[in-house]
N, C-alpha and C positions, 0 to 999 in steps of 0.2 A: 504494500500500500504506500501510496506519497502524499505529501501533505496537502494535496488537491482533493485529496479524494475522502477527506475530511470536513463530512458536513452539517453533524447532528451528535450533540456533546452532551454526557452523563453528568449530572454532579450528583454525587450521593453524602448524603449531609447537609442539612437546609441552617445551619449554624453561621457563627457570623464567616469565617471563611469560606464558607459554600456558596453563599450570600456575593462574597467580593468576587469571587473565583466565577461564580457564574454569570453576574452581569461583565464584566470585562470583556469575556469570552462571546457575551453577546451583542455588546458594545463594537467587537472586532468583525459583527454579520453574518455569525454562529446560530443554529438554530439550539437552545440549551431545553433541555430537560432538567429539575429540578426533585430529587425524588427525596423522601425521609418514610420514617413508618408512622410519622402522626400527623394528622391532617390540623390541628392544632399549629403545630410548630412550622409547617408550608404556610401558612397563613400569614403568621410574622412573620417567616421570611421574605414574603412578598410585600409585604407592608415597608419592611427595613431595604427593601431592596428600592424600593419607587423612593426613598427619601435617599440612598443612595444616591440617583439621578440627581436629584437635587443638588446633593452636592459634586458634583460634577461639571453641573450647568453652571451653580455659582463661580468656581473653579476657570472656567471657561473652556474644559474641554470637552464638553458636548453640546450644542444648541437645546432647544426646546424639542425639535425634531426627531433629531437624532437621537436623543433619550428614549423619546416616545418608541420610535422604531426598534430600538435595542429592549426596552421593556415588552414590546409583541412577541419578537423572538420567545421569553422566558418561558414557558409550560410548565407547572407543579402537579405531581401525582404523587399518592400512596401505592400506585397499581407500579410493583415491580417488574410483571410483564411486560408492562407499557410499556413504564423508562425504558427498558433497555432491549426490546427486541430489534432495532434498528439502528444503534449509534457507533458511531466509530471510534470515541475516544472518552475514555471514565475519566474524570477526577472525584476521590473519595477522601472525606473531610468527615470521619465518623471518628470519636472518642479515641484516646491512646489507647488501646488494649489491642495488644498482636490477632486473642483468640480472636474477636468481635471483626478484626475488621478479614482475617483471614476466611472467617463465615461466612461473611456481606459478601465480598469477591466470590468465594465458593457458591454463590448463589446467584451471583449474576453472569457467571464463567455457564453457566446452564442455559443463560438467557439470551445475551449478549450473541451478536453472528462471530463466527471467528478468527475475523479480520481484527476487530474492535482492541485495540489499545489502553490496557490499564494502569492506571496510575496513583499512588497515595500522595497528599498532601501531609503524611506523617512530620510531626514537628520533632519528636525526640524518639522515635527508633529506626529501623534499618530496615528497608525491602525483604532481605535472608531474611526476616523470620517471619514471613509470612507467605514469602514468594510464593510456594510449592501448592499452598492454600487456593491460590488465585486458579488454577487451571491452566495457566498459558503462563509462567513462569519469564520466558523468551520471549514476549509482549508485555511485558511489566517494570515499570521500576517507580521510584520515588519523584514525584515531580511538585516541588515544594513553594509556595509562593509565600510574598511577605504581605504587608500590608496595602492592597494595590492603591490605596487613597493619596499614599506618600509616596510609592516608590514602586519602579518595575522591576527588582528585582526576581531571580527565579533561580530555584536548586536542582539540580538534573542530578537525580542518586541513582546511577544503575547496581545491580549485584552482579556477583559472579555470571547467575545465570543470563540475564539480558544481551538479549542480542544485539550490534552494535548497529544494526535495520532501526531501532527501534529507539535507541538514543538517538539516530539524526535526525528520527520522524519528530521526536517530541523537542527537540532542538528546533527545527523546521516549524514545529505549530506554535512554540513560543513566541519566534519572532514577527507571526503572522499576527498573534495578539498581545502586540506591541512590547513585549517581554527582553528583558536583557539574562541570555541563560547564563549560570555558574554550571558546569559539566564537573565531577568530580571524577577524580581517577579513581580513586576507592572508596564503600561504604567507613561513612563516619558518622559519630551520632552527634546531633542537631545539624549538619551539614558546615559551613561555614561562619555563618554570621551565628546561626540559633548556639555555635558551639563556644562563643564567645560572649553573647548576651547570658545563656544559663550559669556559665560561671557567676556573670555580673547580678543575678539576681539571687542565688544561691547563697553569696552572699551577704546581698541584704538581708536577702530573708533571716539568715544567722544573727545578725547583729541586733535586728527588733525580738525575734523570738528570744532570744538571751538576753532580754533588757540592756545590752550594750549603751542601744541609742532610740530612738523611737522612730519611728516612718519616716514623719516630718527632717527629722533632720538628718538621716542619712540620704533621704533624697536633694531638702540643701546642701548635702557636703557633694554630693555628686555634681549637681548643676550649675554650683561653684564654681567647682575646680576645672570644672570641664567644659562650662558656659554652655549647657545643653537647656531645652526647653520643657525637659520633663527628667524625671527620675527614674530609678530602679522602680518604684512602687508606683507611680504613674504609669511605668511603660506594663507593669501586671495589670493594674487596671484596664489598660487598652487591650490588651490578651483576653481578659477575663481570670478572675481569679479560680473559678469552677476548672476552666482549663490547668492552669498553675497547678491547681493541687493536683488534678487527677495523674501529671507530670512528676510531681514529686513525689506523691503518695504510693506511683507505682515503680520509682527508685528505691525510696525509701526500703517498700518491702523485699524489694530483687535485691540490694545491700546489705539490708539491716545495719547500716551506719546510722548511732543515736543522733546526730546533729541534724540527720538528714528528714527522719523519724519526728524530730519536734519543730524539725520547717512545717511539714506537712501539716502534724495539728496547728501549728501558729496558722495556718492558711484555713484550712477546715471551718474555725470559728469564723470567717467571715462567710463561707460556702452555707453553712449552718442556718446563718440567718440571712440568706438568701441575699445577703450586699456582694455580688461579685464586678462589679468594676462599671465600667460605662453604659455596658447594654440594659442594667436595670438603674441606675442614676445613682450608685454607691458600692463603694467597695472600701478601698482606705482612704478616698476622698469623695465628692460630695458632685455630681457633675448637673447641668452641664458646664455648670463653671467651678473647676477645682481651684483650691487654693493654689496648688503651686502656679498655678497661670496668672496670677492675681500678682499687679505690683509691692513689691517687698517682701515675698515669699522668703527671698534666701537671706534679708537681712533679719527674718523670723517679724515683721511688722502683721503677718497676717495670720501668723498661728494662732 
């Protein structure tokens, strides 16, 4: 297959990366399918995705039009027949958990024609250990994007097994949807940037859970010293902290390192009482206007 022959795109995961991953792609004049197992959660998604546009427009890189036309493309189902008996290329944005997502594949590897191209948007593990899961192994690998609002970057993780057909294809349909790919030579976990940002929140997380320091001010000593416009705890917030933990909570247990162990609960109590970051208006800050964005955040005027 060549990246012509690429015309009708899976996302599995109606979260907020399924969300960004799939108007992009429909933004690029992609026909997307949208699929999740709750008809509930499609709903927000689409709801999150047309104020997406929004910001876009505002943005200036879609007109009113153009919006409109990339939001027709989008189709939402619960009918996993549907999504997937026609499309040439998955992206799946379903929970950290190897079994879970090697399931969903194994199930749409049933569906799917057997042309069709698989992909994970796994944020912290590695293709191996699911690949075998997916059915077409040799048609699979890791295709990981960041936040498409800010930045076009993109992680291209093939494993042993992946065919090198199949990294040009996903190379090739990156660029089509405006994407700048990173191709790595070997599986590594969080890929590049993710593998340098989890140190950096890892971290923080340590220094608040161990009453070192509080939130607040390990994200001023950050934004400080490094003159950035958010922090360690800001940038979880934009993650989603629900995400964070279920990352850490499922290191933690594959480690059993206690430091890593008491990140996890530090993070859980916010999971708990349902404040996980931007998408419900609270996490460790308060949005949509968080303190750190407020003038005198870092000279502590607005704690």
């Amino acid at each position: 297959m060549n990246v012509i022959d690429i015309k009708q795109v899976l996302i599995i995961g109606s979260g907020n990366m399924g969300q960004q991953i799939g108007f992009q792609i429909a933004v690029s004049g992609y026909n997307v399918i949208l699929y999740d197992i709750s008809q509930n959660c499609l709903d927000k998604a689409m709801d999150r995705i047309a104020k997406l546009a929004k910001t876009y427009i505002a943005a200036g890189r879609l007109n009113d039009q153009s919006a409109a036309d990339a939001l027709k493309r989008i189709r939402a189902t619960v009918d996993a027949e549907d999504a997937g008996k026609s499309v040439d290329f998955v992206s799946e944005s379903v929970p950290e958990d190897p079994d879970l997502k090697g399931r969903v594949f194994a199930q749409f590897n049933k569906i799917c024609p057997v042309h069709t191209i698989f992909t994970t948007n796994t944020s912290s593990l590695i293709p191996s250990m699911f690949a075998q899961a997916t059915g077409r192994p040799g048609r699979f690998a890791a295709f990981h994007f960041h936040d498409v609002r800010f930045n076009n970057i993109v992680d291209i993780m093939p494993h042993q097994g992946t065919s090198p057909e199949t990294v040009e294809l996903i190379k090739a349909f990156a660029e089509r949807i405006g994407q700048v790919a990173i191709v790595l030579h070997k599986e590594n976990f969080g890929y590049v940037f993710n593998a340098m940002l989890m140190e950096l929140l890892k971290s923080a997380q340590s220094l608040a859970a161990n009453e070192v320091a509080s939130v607040e001010d390990v994200d001023r000593a950050w934004m400080g010293v490094m003159h950035t416009m958010v922090g360690p705890f800001g940038i979880m917030d934009s993650i989603g902290l629900d995400t964070v933990w279920k990352v850490s909570d499922y290191w933690a247990n594959i480690l059993k390192d206690p430091q890593a162990i008491a990140n996890a609960a530090f993070l859980k109590k916010y999971v708990d009482e349902g404040n996980v970051g931007v998408k419900t208006g609270k996490g460790f800050y308060s949005y949509p206007d968080p303190a750190f964005g407020k003038p005198g955040f870092i000279e502590g005027e607005t704690l």
